[in-house]
N, C-alpha and C positions, 0 to 999 in steps of 0.2 A: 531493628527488630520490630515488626508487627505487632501488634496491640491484640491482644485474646479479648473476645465477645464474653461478656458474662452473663448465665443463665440463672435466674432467681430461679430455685428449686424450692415447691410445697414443702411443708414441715409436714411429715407426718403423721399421723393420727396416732402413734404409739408415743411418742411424744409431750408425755405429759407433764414437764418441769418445768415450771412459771417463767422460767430465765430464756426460754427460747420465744417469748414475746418481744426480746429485747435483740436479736439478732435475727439475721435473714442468712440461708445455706444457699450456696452461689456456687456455679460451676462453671470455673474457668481455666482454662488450657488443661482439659481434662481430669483436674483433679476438684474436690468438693471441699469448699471453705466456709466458712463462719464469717459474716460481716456484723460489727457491732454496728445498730442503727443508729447509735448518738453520733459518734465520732469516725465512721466507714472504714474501723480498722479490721483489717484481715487475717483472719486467723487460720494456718495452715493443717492445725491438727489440734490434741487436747481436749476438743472436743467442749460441751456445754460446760464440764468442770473449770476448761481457762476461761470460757467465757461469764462464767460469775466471777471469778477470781476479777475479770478486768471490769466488771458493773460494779462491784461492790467494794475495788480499791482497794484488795487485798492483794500485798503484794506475796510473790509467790513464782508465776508460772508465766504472768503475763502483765502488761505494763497495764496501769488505771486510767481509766477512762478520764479524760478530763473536762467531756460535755454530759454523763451523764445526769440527771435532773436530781435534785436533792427527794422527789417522791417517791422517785425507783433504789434511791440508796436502801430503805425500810426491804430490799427483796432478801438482804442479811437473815432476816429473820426465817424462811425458807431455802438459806443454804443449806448444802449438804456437805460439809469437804470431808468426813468421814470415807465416801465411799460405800455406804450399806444401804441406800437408796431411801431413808426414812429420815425426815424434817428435824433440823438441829438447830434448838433458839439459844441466839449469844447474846448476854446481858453486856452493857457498858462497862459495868463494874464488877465483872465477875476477875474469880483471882485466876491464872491462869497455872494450870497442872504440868509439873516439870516434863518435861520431852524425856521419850526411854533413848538411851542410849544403844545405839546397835553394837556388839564389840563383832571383830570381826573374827572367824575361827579358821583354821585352818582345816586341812583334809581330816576327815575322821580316819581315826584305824580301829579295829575291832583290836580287843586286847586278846592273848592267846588263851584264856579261859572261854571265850565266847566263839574260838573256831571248833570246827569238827576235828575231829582225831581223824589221822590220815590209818587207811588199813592198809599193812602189807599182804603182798601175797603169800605168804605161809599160812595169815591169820586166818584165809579165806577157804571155808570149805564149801562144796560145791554138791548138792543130793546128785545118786545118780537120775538118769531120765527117766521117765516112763512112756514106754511105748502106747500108744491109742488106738492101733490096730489090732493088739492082740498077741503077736510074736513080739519076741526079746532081740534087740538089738544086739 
């Protein structure tokens, strides 16, 4: 099999999450990847979220960095794993808040109080028309 060229691609200017200091976006055999710059591991998808996940040795989504520099571990403090785009600080010793549990439900049915009454045709009556030209139908 043939070796793919890989194109270091600019970080964009919209761009603004300190953790993409720590990776380089690379295009190679036509799809766009994540290189951690400690340890040159590749990441296919997931996006900046695995790549904190794997700077900051949270395990999760993606395996820990094993060369990154004990200076860059402190980027913990500007993680996000929320997902709401706003800066979340984790203490060492904070207690950690039980997980919700998801139950899982099945198909909703609407109960027969909350459908519509079906109308027969008897019940329906109908105005005669009125004509808009003037004569009677």
């Amino acid at each position: 099999m043939a070796s793919t060229s890989e194109v270091i691609l600019p970080i964009g200017t919209q761009k603004h999450d300190p953790a993409w200091k720590h990776c380089l976006m690379i295009r190679s055999g036509g799809r766009t990847k994540l290189k951690c710059v400690y340890c040159s591991k590749l990441f296919l998808g997931g996006g900046i979220h695995r790549i904190k996940e794997h700077l900051a040795r949270q395990k999760g989504n993606a395996s820990c960095c094993p060369r990154v520099p004990t200076e860059a571990i402190p980027i913990n403090n500007v993680l996000d794993f929320s997902g709401t785009g706003s800066a979340e600080v984790r203490e060492e010793n904070a207690v950690k808040a039980p997980e919700k549990v998801r139950k899982r439900r099945g198909r909703k049915r609407a109960s027969p109080q909350l459908l519509p009454r079906l109308v027969t045709a008897g019940e329906v009556t109908v105005p005669p028309l009125k004509s808009t030209s003037g004569s009677a139908v």
